[in-house]
ZAMARGU-4260 file (C-alpha; in steps of 0.2 Angstrom, whole numbers, plus 5000, padded with zeros to 4 digits):
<rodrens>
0) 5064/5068/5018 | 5053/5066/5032 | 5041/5078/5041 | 5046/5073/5058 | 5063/5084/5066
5) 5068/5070/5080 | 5073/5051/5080 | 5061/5039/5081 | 5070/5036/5098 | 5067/5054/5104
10) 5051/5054/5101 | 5044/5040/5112 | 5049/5050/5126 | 5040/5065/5119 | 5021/5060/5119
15) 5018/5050/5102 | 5000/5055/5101 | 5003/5073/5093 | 5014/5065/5080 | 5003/5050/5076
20) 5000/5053/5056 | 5021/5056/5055 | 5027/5043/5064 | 5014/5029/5054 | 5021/5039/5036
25) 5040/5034/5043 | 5037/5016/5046 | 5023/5006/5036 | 5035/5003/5022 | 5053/5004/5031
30) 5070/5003/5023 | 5079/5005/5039 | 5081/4996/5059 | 5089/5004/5072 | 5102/4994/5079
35) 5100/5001/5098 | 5081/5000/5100 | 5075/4990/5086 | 5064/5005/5077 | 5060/5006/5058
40) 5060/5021/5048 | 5060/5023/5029 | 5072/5037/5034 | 5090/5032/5043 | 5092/5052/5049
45) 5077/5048/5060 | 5088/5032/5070 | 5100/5035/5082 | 5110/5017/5075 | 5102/5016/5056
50) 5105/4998/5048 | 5097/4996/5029 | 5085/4981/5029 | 5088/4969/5016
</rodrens>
């Protein structure tokens, strides 16, 4: 489960500076592309249109 409370998407608009160490954890090895915005996560609750990578 991931430390960070927002989507991905959310949290470009909220200053991505103070969540730096979080947001690298949730993408250097991602499992899953948002379908709207083009964002990886390992977690699809962090995407607002989650699609597993193959």
């Amino acid at each position: 489960m991931s430390k960070l409370k927002k989507t991905m998407c959310k949290l470009a608009d909220d200053g991505l500076k103070k969540k730096e160490e979080a947001i690298i954890a949730e993408v250097v090895h991602p499992k899953y592309i948002c379908k709207k915005c083009l964002r990886v996560s390992t977690d699809k609750d962090l995407l607002c249109s989650p699609k597993k990578l193959e």
